[in-house]
VEXSE-595675 format. One record per atom (N, C-alpha, C, O, CB): residue number from 1; atom name; x, y, z. Coordinates in nm, 2 decimals. Glycine has a CB too. Example, Ala and Ser with C-alpha at 12.3 -4.5 7.8 and 13.67 -1.06 7.14 Angstrom:
{node 1,'N',{1.32,-0.57,0.78}}
{node 1,'CA',{1.23,-0.45,0.78}}
{node 1,'C',{1.32,-0.33,0.78}}
{node 1,'O',{1.42,-0.33,0.85}}
{node 1,'CB',{1.13,-0.45,0.90}}
{node 2,'N',{1.28,-0.22,0.71}}
{node 2,'CA',{1.37,-0.11,0.71}}
{node 2,'C',{1.29,0.00,0.79}}
{node 2,'O',{1.34,0.11,0.80}}
{node 2,'CB',{1.41,-0.06,0.57}}
***
This chain:
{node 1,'N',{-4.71,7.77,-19.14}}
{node 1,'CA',{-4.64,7.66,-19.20}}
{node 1,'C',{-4.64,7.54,-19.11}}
{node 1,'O',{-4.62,7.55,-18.99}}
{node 1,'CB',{-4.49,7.70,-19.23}}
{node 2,'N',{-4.67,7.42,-19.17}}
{node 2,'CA',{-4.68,7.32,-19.07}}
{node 2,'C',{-4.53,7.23,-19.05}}
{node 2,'O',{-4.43,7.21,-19.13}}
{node 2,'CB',{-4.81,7.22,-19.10}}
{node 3,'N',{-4.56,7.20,-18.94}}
{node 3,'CA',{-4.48,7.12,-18.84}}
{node 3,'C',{-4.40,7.02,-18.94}}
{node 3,'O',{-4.44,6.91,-18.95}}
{node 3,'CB',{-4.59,7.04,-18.73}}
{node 4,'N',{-4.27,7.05,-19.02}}
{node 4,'CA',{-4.17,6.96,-19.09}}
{node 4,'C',{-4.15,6.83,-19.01}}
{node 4,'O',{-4.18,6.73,-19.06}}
{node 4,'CB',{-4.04,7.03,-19.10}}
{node 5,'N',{-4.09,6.82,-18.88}}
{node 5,'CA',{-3.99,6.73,-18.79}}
{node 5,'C',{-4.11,6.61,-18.84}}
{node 5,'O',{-4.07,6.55,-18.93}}
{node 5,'CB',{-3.96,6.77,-18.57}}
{node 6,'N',{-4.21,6.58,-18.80}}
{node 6,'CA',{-4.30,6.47,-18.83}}
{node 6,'C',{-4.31,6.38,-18.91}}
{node 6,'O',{-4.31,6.26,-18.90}}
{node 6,'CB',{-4.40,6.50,-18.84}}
{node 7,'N',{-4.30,6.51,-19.06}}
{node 7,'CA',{-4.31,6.41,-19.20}}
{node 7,'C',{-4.19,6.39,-19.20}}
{node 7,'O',{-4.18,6.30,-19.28}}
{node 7,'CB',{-4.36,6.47,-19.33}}
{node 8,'N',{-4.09,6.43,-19.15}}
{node 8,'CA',{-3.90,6.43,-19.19}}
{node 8,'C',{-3.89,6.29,-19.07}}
{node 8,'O',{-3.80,6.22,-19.12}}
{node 8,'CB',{-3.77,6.63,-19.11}}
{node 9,'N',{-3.92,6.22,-18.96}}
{node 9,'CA',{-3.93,6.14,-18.93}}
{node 9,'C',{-4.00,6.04,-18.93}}
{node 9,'O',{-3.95,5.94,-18.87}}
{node 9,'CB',{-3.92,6.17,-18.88}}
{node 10,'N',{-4.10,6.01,-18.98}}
{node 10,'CA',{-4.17,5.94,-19.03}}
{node 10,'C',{-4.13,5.89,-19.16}}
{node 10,'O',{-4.17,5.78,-19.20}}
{node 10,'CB',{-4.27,6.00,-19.02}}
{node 11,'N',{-4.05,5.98,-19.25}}
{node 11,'CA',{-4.00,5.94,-19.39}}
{node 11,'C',{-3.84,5.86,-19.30}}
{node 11,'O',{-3.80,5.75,-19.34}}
{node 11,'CB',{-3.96,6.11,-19.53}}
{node 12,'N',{-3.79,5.91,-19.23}}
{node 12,'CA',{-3.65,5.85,-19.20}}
{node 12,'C',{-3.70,5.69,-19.12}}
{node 12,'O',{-3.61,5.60,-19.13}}
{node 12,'CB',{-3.55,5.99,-19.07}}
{node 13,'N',{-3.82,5.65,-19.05}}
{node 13,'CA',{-3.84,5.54,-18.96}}
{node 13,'C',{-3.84,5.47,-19.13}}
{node 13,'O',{-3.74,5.41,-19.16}}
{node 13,'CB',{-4.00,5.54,-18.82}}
{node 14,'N',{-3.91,5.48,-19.21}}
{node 14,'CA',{-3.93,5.43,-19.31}}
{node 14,'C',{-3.84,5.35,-19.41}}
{node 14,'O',{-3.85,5.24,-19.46}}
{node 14,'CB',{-3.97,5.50,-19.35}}
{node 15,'N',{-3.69,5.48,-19.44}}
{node 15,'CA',{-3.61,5.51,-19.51}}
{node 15,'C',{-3.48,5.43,-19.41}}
{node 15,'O',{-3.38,5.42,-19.48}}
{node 15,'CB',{-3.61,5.67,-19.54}}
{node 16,'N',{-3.46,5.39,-19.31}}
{node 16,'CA',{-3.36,5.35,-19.20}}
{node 16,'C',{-3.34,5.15,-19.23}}
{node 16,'O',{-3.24,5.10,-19.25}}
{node 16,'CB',{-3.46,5.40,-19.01}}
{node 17,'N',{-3.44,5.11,-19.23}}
{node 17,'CA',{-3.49,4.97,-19.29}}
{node 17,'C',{-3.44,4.94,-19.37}}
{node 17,'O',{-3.38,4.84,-19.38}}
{node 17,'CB',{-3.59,4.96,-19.32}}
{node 18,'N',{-3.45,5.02,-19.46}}
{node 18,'CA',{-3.36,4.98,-19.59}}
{node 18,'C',{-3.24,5.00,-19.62}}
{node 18,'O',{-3.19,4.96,-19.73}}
{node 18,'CB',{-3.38,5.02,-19.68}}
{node 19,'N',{-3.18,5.05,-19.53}}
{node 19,'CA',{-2.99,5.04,-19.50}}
{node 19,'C',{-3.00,4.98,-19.44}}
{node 19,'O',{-3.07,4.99,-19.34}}
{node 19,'CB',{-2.88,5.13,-19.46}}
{node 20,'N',{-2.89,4.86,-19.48}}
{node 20,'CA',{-2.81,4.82,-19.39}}
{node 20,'C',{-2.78,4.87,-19.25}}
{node 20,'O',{-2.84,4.85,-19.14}}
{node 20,'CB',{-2.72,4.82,-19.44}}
{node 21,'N',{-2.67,4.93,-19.28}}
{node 21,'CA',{-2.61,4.95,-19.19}}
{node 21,'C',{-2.56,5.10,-19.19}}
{node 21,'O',{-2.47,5.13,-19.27}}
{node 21,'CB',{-2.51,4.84,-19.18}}
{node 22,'N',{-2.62,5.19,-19.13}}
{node 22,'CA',{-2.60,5.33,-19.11}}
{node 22,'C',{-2.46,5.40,-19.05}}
{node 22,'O',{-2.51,5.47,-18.96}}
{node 22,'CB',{-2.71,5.37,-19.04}}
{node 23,'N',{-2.35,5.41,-19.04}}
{node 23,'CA',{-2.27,5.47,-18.98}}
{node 23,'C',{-2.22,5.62,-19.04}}
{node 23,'O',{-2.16,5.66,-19.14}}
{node 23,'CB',{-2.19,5.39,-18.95}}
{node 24,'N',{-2.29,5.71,-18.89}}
{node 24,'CA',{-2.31,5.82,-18.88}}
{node 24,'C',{-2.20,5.93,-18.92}}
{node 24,'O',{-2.21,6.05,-18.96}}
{node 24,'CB',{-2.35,5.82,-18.76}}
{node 25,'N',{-2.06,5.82,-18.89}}
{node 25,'CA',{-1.96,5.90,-18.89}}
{node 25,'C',{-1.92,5.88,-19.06}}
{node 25,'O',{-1.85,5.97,-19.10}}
{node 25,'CB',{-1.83,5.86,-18.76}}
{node 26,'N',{-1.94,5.80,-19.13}}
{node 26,'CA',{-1.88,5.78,-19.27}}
{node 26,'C',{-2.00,5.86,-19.38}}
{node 26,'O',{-2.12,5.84,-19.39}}
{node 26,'CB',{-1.85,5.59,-19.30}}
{node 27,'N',{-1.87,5.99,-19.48}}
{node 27,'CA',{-1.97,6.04,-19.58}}
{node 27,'C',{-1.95,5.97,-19.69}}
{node 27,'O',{-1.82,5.96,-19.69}}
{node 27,'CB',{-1.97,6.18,-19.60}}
{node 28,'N',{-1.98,5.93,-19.78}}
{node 28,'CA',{-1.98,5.90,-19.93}}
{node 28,'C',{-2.05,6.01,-20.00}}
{node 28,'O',{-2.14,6.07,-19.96}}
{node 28,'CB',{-2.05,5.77,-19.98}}
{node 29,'N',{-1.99,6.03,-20.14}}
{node 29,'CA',{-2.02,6.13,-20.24}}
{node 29,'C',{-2.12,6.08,-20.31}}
{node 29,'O',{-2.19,6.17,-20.35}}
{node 29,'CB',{-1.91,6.16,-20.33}}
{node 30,'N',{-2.18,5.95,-20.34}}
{node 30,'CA',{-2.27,5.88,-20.40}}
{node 30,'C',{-2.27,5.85,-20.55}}
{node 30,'O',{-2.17,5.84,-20.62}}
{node 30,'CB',{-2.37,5.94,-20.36}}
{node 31,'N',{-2.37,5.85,-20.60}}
{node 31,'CA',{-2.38,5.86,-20.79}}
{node 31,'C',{-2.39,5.99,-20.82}}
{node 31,'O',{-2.38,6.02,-20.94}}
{node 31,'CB',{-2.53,5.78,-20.88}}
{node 32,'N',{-2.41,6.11,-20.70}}
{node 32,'CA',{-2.41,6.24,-20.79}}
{node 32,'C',{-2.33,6.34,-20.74}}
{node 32,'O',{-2.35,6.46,-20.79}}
{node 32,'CB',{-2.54,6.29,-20.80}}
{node 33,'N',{-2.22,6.30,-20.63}}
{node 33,'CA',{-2.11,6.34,-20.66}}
{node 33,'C',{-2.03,6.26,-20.77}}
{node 33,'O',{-1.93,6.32,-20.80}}
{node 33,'CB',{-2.06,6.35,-20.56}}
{node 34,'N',{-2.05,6.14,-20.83}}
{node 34,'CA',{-1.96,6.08,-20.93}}
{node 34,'C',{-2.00,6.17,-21.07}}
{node 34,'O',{-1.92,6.22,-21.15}}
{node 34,'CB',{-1.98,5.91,-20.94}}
{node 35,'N',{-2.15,6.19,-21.08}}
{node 35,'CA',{-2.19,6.27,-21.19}}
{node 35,'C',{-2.15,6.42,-21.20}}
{node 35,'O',{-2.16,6.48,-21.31}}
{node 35,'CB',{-2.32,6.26,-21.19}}
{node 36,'N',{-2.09,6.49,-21.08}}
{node 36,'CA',{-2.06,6.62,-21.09}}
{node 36,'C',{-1.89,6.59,-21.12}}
{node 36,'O',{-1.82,6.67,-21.18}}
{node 36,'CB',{-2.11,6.72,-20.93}}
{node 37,'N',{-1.85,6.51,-21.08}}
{node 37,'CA',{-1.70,6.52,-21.11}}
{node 37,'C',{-1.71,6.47,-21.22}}
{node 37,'O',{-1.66,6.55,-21.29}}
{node 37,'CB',{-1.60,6.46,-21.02}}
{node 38,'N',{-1.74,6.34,-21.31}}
{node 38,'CA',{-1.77,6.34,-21.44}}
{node 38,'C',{-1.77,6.45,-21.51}}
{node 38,'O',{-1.69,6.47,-21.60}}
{node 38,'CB',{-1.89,6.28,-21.46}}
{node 39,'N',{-1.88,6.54,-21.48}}
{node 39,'CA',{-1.91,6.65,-21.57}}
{node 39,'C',{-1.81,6.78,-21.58}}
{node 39,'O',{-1.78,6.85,-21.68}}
{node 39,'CB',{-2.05,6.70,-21.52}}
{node 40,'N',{-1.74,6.78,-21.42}}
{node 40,'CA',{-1.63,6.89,-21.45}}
{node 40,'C',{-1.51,6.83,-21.51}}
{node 40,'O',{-1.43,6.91,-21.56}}
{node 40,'CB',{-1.58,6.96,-21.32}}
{node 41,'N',{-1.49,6.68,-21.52}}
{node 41,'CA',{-1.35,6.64,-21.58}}
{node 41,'C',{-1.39,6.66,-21.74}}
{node 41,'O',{-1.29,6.70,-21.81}}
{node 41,'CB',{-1.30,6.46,-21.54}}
{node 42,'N',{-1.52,6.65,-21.81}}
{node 42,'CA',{-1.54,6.66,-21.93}}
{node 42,'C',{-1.56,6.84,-21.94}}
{node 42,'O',{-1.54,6.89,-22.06}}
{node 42,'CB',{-1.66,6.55,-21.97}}
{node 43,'N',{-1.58,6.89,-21.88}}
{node 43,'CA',{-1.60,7.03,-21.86}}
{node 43,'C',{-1.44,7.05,-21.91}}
{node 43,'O',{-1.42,7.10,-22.03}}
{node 43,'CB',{-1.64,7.07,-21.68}}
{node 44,'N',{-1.34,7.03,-21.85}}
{node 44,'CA',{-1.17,7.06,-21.82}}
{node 44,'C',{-1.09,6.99,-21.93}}
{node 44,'O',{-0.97,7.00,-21.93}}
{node 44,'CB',{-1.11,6.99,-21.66}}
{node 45,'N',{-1.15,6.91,-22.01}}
{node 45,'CA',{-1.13,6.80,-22.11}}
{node 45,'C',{-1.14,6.92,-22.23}}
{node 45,'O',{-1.05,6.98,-22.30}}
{node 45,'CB',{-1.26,6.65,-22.11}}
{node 46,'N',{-1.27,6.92,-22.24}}
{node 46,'CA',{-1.32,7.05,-22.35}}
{node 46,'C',{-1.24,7.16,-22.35}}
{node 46,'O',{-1.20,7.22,-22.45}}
{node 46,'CB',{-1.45,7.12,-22.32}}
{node 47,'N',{-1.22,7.18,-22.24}}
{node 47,'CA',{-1.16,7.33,-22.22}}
{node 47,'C',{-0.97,7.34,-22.27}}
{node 47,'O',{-0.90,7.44,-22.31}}
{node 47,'CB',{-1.18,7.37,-22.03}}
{node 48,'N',{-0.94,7.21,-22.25}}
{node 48,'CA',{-0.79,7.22,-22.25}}
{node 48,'C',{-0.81,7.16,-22.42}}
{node 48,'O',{-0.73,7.20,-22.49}}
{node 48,'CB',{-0.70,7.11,-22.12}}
{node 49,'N',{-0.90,7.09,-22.46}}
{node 49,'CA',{-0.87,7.10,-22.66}}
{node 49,'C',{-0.93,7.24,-22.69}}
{node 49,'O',{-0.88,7.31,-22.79}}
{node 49,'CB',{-0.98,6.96,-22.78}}
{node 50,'N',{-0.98,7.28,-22.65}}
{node 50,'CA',{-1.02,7.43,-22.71}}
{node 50,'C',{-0.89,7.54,-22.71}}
{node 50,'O',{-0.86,7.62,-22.81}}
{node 50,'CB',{-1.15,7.51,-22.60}}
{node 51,'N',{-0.83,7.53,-22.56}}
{node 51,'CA',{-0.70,7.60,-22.57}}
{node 51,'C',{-0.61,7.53,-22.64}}
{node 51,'O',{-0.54,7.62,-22.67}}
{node 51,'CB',{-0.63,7.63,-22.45}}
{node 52,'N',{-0.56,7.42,-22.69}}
{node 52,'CA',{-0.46,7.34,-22.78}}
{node 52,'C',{-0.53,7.40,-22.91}}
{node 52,'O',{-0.47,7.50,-22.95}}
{node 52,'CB',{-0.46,7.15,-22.77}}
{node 53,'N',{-0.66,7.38,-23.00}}
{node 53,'CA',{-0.69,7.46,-23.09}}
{node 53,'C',{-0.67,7.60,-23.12}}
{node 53,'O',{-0.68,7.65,-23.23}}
{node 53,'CB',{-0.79,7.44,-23.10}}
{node 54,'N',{-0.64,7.68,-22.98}}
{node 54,'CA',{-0.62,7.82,-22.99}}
{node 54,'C',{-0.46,7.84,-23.02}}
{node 54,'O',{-0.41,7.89,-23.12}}
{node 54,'CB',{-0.67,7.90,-22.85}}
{node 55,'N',{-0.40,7.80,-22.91}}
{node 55,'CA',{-0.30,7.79,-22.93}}
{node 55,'C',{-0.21,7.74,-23.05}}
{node 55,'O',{-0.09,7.77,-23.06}}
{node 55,'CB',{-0.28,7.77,-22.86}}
{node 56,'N',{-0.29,7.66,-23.13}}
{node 56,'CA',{-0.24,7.67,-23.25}}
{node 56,'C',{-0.21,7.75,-23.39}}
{node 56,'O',{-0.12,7.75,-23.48}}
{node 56,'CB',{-0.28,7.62,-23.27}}
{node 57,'N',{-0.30,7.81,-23.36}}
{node 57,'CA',{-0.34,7.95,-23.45}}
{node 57,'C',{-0.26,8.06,-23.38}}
{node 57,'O',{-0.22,8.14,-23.47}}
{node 57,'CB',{-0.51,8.00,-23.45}}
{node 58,'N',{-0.22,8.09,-23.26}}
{node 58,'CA',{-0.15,8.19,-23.24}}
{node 58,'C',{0.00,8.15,-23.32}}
{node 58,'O',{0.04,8.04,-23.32}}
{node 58,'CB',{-0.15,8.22,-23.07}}
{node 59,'N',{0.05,8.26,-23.37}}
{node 59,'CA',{0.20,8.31,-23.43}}
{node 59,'C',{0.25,8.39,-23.38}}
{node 59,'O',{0.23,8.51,-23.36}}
{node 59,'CB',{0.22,8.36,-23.54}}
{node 60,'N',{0.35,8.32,-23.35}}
{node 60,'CA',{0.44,8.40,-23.21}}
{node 60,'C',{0.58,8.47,-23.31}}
{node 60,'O',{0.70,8.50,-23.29}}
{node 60,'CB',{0.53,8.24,-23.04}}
{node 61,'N',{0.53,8.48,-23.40}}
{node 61,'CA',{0.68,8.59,-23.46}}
{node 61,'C',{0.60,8.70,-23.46}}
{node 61,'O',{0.48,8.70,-23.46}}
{node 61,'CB',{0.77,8.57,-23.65}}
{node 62,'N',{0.69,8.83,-23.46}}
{node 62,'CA',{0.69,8.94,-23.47}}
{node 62,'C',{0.68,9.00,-23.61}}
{node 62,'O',{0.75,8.97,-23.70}}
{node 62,'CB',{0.78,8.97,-23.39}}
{node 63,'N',{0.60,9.06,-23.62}}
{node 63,'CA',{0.56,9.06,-23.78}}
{node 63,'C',{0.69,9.17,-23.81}}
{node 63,'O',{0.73,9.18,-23.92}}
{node 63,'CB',{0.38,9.14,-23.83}}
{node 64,'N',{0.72,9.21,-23.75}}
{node 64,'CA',{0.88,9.37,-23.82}}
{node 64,'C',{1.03,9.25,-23.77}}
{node 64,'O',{1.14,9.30,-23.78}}
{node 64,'CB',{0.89,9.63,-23.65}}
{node 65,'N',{1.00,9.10,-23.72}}
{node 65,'CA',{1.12,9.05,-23.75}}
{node 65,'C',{1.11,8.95,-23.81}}
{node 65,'O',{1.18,8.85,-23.78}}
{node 65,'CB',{1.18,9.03,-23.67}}
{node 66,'N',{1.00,8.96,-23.93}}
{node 66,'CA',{0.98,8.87,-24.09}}
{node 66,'C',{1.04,8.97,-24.19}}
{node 66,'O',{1.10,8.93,-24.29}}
{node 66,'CB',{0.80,8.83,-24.14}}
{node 67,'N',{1.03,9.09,-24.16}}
{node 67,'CA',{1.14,9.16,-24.26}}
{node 67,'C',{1.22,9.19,-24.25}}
{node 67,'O',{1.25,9.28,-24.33}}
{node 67,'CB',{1.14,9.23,-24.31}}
{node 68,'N',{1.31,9.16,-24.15}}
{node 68,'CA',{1.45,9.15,-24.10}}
{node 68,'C',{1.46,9.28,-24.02}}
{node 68,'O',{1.58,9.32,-24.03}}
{node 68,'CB',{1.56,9.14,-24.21}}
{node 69,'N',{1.40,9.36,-23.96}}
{node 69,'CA',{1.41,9.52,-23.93}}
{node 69,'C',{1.36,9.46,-23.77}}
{node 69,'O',{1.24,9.41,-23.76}}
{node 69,'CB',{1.30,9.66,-24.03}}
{node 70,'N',{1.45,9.47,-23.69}}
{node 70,'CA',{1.44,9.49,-23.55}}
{node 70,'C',{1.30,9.60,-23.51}}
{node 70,'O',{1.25,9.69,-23.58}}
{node 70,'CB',{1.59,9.56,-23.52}}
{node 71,'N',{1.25,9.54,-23.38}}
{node 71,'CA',{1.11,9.63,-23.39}}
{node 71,'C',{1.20,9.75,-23.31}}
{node 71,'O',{1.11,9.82,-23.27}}
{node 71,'CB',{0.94,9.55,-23.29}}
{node 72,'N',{1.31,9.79,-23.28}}
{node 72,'CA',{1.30,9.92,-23.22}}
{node 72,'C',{1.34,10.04,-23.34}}
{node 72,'O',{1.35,10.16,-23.31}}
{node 72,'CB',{1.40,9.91,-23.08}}
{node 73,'N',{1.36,9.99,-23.47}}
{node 73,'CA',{1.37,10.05,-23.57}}
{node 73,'C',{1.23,10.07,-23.68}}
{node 73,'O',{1.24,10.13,-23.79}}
{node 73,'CB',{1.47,9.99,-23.63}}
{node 74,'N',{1.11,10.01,-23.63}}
{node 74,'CA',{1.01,9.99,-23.69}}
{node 74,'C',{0.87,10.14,-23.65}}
{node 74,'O',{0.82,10.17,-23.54}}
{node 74,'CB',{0.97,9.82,-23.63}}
{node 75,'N',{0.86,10.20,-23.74}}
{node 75,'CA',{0.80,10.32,-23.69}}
{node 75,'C',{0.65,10.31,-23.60}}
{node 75,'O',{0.63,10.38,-23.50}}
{node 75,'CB',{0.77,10.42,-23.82}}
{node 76,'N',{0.59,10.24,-23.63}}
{node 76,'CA',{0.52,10.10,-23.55}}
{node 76,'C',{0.56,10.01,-23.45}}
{node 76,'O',{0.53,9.89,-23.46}}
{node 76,'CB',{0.51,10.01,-23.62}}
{node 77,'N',{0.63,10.05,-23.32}}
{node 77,'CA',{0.66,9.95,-23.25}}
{node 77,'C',{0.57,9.88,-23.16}}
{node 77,'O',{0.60,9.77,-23.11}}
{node 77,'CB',{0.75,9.99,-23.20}}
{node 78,'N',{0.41,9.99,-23.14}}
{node 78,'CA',{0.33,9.91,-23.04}}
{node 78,'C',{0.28,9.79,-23.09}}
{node 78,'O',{0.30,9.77,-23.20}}
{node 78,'CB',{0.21,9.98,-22.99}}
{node 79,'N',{0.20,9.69,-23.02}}
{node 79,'CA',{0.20,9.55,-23.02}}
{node 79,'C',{0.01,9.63,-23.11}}
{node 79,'O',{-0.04,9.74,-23.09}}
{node 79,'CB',{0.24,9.43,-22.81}}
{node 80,'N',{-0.03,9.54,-23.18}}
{node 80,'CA',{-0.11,9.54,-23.25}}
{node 80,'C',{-0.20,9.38,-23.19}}
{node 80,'O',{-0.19,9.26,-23.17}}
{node 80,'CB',{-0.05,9.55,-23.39}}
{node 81,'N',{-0.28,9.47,-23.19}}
{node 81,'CA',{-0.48,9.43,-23.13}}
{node 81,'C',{-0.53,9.36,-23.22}}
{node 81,'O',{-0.52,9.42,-23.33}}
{node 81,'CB',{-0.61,9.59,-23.11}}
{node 82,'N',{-0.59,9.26,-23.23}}
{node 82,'CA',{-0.66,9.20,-23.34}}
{node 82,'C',{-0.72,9.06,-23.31}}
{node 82,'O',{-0.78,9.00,-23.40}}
{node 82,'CB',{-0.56,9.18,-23.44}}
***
């Protein structure tokens, strides 16, 4: 495998010129950390109307206390799968 450091310095003598001003100690996230956090806020956007659409459809009554019979009088009392 040949010798990386060469072409990796020779691209950086190149690449150095065209910044400004380089300081070593400061990171920035750039345009593609802005594009990954873009994508997870629309990621988390989606996700929270999908649960508001779910949660709409769930019905939180108890189906044996629509006919007035307490579920511990209901010969059926386990919670039903569906």
């Amino acid at each position: 495998m040949p010798d990386m450091s060469a072409s990796v310095s020779l691209a950086m003598t190149h690449l150095v010129p065209l910044a400004k001003e380089v300081d070593e100690n400061k990171v920035t996230p750039g345009v593609l950390g802005f594009i990954v956090f873009a994508a997870m806020a629309l990621a988390v956007w989606a996700l929270m109307k999908s649960m508001n659409r779910h949660m709409g459809r769930v019905d939180f009554k108890d189906p044996a206390d629509r006919d007035g019979e307490s579920a511990d009088s209901s010969a059926d009392s386990r919670p039903r799968r569906g």
